[in-house]
Backbone bond lengths (Angstrom), bond angles and torsions (degrees), N, CA, C in turn:
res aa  C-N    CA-C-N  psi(-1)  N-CA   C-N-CA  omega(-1)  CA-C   N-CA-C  phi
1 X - - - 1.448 - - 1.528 107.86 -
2 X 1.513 123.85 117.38 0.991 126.71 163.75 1.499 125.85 -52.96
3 X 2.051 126.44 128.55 1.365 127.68 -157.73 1.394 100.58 -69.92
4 X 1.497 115.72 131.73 1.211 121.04 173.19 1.690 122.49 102.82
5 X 1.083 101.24 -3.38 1.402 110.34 -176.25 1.565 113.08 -117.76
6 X 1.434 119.68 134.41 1.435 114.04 -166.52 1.488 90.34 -106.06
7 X 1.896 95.65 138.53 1.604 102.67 -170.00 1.660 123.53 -88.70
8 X 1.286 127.43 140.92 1.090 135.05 -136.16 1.721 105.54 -73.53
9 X 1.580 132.92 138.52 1.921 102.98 175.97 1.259 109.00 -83.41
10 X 0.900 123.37 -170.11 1.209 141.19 -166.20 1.664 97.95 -129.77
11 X 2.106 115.05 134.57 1.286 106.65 178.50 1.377 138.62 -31.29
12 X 1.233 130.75 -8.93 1.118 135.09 174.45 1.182 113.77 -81.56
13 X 1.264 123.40 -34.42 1.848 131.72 172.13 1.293 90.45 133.77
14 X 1.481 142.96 -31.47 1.558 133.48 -121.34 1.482 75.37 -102.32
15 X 1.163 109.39 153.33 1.539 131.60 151.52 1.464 135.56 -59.37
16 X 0.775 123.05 78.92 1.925 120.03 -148.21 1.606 102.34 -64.13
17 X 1.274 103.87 -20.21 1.766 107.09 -169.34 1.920 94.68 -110.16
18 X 0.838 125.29 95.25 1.588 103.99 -170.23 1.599 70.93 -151.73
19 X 1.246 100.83 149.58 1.693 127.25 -165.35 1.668 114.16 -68.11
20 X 1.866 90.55 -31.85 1.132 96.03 -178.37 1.399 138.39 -131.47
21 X 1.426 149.97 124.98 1.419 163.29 -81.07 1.578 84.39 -120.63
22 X 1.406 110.10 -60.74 1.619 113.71 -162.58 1.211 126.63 -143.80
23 X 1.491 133.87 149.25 1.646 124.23 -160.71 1.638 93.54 -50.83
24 X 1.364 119.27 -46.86 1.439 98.14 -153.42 1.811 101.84 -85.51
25 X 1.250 117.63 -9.62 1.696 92.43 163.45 1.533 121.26 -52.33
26 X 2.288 102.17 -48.61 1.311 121.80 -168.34 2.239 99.33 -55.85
27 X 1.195 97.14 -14.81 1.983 100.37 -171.58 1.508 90.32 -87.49
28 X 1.178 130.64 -48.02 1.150 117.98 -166.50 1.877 122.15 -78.28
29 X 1.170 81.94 -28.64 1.783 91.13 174.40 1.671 111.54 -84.02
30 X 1.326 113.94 -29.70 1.677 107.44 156.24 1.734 98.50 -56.64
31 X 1.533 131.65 -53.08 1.543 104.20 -146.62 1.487 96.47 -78.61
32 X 1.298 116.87 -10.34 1.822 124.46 -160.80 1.982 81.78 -71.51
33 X 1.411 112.00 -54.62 1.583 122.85 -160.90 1.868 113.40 -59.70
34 X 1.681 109.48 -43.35 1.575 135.63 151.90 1.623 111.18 -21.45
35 X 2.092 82.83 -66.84 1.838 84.06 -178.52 1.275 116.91 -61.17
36 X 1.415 121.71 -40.83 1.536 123.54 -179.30 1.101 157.36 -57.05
37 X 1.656 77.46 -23.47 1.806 113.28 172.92 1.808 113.30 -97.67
38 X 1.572 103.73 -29.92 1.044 83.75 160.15 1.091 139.04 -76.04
39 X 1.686 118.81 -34.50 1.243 117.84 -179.61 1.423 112.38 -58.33
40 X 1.588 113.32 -47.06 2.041 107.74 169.47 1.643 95.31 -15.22
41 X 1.836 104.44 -84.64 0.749 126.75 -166.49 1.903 127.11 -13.61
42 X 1.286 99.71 -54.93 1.759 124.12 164.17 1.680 97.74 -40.07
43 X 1.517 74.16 -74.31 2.108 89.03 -156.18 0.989 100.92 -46.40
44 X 1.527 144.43 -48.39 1.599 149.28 -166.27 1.627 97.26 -69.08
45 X 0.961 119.68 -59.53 1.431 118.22 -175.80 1.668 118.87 -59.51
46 X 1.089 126.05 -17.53 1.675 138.63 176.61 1.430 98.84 -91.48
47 X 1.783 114.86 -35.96 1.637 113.60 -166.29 2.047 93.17 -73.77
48 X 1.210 107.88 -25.22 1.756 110.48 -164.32 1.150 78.01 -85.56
49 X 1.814 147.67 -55.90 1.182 108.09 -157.15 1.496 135.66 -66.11
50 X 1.691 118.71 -29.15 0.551 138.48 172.85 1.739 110.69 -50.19
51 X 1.049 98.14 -48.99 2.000 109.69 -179.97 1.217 106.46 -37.34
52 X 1.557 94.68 -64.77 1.362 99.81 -170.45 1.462 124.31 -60.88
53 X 1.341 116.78 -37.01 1.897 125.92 -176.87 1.864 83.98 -66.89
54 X 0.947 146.38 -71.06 1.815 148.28 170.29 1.218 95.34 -25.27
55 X 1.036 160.20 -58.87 1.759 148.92 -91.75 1.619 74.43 -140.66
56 X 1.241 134.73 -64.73 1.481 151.06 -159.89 1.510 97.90 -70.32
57 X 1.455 123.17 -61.01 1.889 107.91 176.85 1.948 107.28 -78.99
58 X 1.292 104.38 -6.37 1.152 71.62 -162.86 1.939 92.14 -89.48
59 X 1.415 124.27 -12.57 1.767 120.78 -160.11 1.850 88.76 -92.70
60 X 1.499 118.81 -31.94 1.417 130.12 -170.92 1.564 113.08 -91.51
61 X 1.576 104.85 -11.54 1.443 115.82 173.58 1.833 118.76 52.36
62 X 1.295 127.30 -9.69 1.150 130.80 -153.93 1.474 124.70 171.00
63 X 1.655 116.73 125.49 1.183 116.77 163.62 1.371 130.26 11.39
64 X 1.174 106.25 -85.62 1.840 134.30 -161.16 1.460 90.07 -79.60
65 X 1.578 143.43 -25.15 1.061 102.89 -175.16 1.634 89.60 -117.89
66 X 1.655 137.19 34.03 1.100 113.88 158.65 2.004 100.80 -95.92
67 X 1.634 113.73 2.81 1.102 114.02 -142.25 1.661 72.95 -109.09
68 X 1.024 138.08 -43.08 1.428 148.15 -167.76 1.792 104.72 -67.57
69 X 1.189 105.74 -11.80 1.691 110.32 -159.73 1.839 103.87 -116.67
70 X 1.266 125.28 96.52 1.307 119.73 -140.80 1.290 93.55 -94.04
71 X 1.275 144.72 49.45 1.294 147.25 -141.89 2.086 90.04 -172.70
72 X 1.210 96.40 -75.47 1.313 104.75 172.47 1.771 121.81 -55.70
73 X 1.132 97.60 -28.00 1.528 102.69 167.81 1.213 122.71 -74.32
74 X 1.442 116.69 -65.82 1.792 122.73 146.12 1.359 113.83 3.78
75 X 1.961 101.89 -64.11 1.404 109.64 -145.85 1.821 95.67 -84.08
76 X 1.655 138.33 -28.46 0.827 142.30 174.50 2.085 112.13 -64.70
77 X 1.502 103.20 -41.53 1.662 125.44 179.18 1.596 103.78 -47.51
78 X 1.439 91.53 -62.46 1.602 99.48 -176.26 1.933 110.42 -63.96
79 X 1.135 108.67 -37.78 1.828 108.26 -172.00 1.107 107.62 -70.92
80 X 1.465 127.31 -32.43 1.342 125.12 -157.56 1.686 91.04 -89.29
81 X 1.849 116.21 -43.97 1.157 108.27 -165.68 1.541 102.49 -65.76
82 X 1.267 130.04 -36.78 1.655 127.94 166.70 1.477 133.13 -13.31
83 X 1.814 94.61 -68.31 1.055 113.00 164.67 1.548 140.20 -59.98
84 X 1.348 98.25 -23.91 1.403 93.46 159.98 1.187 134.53 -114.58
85 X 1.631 111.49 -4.60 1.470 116.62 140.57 1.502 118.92 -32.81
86 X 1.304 116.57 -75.29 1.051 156.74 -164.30 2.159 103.54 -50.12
87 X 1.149 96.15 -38.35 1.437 111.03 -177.92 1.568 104.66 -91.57
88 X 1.466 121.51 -9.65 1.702 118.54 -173.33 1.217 85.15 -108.01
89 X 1.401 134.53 -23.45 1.364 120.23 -175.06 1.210 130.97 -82.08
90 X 1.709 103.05 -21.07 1.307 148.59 172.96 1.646 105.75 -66.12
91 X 1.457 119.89 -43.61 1.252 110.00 -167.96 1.670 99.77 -98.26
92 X 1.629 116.15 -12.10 1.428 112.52 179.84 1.509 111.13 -82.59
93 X 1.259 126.19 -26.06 1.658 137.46 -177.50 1.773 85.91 -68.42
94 X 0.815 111.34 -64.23 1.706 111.30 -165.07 1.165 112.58 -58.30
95 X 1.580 124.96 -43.86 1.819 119.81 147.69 1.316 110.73 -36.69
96 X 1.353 119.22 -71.17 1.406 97.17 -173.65 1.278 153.46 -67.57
97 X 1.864 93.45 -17.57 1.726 109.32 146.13 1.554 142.10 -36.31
98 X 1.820 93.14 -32.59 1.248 115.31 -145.56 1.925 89.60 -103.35
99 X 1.082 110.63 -36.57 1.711 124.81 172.27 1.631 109.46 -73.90
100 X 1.250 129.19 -51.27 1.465 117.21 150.49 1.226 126.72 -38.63
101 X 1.668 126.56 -63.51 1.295 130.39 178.72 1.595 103.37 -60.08
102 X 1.236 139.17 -61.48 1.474 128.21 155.31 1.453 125.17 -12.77
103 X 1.688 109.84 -70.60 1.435 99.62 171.91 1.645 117.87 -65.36
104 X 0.966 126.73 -29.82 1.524 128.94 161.70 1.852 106.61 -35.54
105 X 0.979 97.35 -65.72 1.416 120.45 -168.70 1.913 119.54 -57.58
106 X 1.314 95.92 -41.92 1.242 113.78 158.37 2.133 134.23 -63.32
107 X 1.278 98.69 -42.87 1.017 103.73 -178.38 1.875 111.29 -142.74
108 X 1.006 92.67 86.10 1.643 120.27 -165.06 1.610 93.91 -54.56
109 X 1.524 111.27 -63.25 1.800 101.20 174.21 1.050 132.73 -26.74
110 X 1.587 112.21 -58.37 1.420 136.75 -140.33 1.760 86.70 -85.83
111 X 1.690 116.93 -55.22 1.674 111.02 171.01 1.421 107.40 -48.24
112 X 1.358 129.89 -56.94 1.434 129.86 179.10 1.704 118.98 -34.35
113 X 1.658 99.42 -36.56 1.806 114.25 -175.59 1.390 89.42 -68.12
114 X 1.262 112.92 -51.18 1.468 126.12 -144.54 1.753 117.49 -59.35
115 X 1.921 89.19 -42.64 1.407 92.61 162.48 1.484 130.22 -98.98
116 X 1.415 98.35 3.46 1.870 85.57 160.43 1.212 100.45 -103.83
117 X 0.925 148.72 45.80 1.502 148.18 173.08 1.766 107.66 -126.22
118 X 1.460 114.77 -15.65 1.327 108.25 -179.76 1.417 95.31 -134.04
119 X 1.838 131.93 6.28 1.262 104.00 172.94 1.844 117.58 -82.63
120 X 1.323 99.75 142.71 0.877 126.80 -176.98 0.863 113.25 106.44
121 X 1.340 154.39 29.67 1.801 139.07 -133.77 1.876 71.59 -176.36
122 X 2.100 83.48 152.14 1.473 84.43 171.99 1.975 98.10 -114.89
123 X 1.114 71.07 127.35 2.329 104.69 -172.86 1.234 105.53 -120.18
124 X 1.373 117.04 152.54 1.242 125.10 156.22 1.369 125.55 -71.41
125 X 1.337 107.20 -0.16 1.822 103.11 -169.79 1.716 85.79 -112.83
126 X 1.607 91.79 128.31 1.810 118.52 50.16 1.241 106.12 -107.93
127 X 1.193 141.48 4.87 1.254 152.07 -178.30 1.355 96.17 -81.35
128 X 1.781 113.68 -162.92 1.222 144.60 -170.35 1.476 96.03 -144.81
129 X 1.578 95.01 141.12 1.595 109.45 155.01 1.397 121.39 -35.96
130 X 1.602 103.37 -45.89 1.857 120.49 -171.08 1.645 93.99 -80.75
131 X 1.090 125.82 -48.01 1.703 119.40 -169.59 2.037 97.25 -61.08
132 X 1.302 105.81 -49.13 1.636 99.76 -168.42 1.590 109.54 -49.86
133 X 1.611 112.75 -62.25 1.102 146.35 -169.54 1.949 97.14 -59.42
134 X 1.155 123.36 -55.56 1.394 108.03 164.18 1.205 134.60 -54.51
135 X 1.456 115.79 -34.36 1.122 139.09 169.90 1.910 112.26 -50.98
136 X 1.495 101.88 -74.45 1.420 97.40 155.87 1.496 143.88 -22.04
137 X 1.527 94.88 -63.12 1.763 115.54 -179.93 2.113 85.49 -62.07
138 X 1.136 139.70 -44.96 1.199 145.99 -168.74 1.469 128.72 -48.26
139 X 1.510 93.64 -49.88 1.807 137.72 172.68 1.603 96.28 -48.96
140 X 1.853 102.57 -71.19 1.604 120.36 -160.33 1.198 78.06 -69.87
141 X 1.401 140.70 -83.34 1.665 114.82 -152.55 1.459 114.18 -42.62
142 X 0.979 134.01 -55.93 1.589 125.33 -173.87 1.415 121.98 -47.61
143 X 1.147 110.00 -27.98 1.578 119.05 167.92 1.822 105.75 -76.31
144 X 1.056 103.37 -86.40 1.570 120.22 -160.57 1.606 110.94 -55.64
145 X 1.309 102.18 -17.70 1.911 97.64 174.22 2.137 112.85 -77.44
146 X 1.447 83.95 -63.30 1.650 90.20 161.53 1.298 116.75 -29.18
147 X 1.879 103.95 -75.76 1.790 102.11 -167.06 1.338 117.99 -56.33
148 X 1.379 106.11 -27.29 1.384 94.19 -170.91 2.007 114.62 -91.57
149 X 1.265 103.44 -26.96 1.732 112.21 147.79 1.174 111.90 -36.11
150 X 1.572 132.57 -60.53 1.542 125.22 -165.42 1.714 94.07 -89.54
151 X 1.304 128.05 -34.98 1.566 95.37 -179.69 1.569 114.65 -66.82
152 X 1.413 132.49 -28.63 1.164 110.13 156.07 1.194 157.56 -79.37
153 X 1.381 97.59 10.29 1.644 128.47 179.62 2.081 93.65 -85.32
154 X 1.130 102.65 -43.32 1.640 123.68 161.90 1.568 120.48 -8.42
155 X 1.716 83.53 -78.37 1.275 138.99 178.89 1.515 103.59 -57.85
156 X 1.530 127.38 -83.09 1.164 104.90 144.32 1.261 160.97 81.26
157 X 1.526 93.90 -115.71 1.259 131.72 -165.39 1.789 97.97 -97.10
158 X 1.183 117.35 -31.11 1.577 120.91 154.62 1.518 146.90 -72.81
159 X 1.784 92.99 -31.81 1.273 95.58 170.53 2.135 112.07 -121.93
160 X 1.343 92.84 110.07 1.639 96.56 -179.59 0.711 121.95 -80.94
């Protein structure tokens, strides 16, 4: 298939050239694409925080006047508190990874019930309600702490 060009169907509707063989390859290469973007997602968000704590000593040069600049303080309050949000949430997702794979591990049947009892069905397992749902709250923090760190670092930069 030539880049950039969307490939033509065929009377039946189906796509004759389509990347993928079967719904569940097309399921698995969405969750393969999920993982990929989220992790971007991580790395970009640690690479902005950092920007911003740089961008903030280096335009405010100093303590007293990032502390004097109530905008710049904000914007340091919120990054720093991010990061270590972000790192307790980090070590609580991985507990609970680690307590799933445990009970997995423990009672081999009961996982065996577990997944013929929800395949096909959309469940949170093998996960947890709490692993998805942290995960989420996880996603939105990585976005919304950053952006809103650098728009007031922004901000700022206008009022001294």
């Amino acid at each position: 298939m030539e880049e950039g060009k969307i490939p033509k169907n065929n009377n039946s509707g189906v796509n004759d050239q389509s990347e993928f063989k079967t719904a569940g390859e097309a399921l698995k290469k969405l969750g393969q694409d999920f993982n990929d973007w989220s992790s971007i997602l991580t790395t970009h968000s640690m690479q902005a925080s950092y920007a911003i704590i740089a961008a903030n000593w280096a335009v405010h040069s100093n303590a007293n006047a990032i502390l004097s600049n109530c905008y710049s303080k904000w914007s340091f309050a919120i990054i720093l508190s991010f990061l270590g949000l972000n790192l307790l949430c980090t070590q609580l997702i991985v507990r609970m990874h680690y307590r799933q794979y445990i009970y997995a591990e423990k009672d081999s049947k009961r996982w065996q019930k577990a997944f013929e009892e929800t395949r096909g069905k959309r469940t949170h397992w093998p996960y947890t309600k709490g692993i998805e749902n942290l995960g989420i709250f996880m996603r939105w923090l990585k976005v919304w702490a950053p952006a809103l760190s650098a728009f007031l670092f922004i901000v700022s930069l206008f009022h001294k």
